[in-house]
N, C-alpha and C positions, 0 to 999 in steps of 0.2 A: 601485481599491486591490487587492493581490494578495492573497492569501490561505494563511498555510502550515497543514499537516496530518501530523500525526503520528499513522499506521496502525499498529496491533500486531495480527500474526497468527500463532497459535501453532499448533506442531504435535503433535498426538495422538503420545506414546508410541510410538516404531519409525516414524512417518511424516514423521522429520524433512529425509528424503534427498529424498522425494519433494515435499513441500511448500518444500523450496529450490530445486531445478529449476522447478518452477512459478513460484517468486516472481522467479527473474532471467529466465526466458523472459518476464515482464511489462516488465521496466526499457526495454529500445528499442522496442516500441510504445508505450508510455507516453509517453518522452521525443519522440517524434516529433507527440504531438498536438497541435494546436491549442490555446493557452493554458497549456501545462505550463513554467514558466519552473526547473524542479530535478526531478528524481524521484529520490531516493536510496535503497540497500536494505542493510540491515545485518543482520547476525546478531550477538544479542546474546554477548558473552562471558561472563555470567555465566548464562545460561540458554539450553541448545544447543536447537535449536527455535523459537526466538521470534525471529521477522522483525521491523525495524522497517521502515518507510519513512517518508524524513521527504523533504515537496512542498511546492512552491511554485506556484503559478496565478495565471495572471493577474488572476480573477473568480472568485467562488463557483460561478456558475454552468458554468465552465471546469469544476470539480472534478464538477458534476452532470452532466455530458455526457461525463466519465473514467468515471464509474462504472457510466453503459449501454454504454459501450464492449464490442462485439462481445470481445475479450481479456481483460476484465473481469471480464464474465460468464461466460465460457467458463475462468476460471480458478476462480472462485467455486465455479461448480456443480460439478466438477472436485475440487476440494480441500474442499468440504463436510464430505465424511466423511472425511478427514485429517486436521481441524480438531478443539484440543480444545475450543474456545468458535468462535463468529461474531467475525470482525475486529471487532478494536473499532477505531474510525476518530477522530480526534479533533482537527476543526478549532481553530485555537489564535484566542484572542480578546489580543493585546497589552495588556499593565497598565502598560507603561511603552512610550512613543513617542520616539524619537527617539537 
């Protein structure tokens, strides 16, 4: 059963240029992985700085093998201190099926 996930990452005040260049340099390694069946990345309209991306995975554990991803990390550690909270990441659990 797939799994989808909606990530919010926001950007610290004046670091919103740089933390959008990092967040689309993520979308085609991402979409090329192994198990990633969507990777989407939007900029919210009502709040300039705030990333969403909304994924889809084949497996949960699909989604825990994106997130040591080499691009992953290397975006994280990177944008750390651009950041004005840690991503909040937020696997979605379906209340209505079908």
């Amino acid at each position: 059963m797939s799994i989808h996930v909606v990530a919010v990452i926001t950007a610290k005040p004046g670091s919103e240029d740089a933390v959008r260049e990092a967040m689309q340099g993520l979308v085609e390694p991402t979409r090329a992985e192994d198990g990633c069946i969507a990777y989407d990345l939007s900029e919210s309209a009502a709040a300039a700085g705030t990333f969403i991306t909304v994924e889809e995975w084949n497996d949960p554990a699909d989604l825990d093998l994106h997130m040591a991803t080499p691009h992953i990390q290397s975006a994280l550690s990177v944008l750390g201190t651009e950041l004005a909270a840690p991503p909040a990441i937020h696997p979605l659990k379906p209340l209505i099926v079908g």
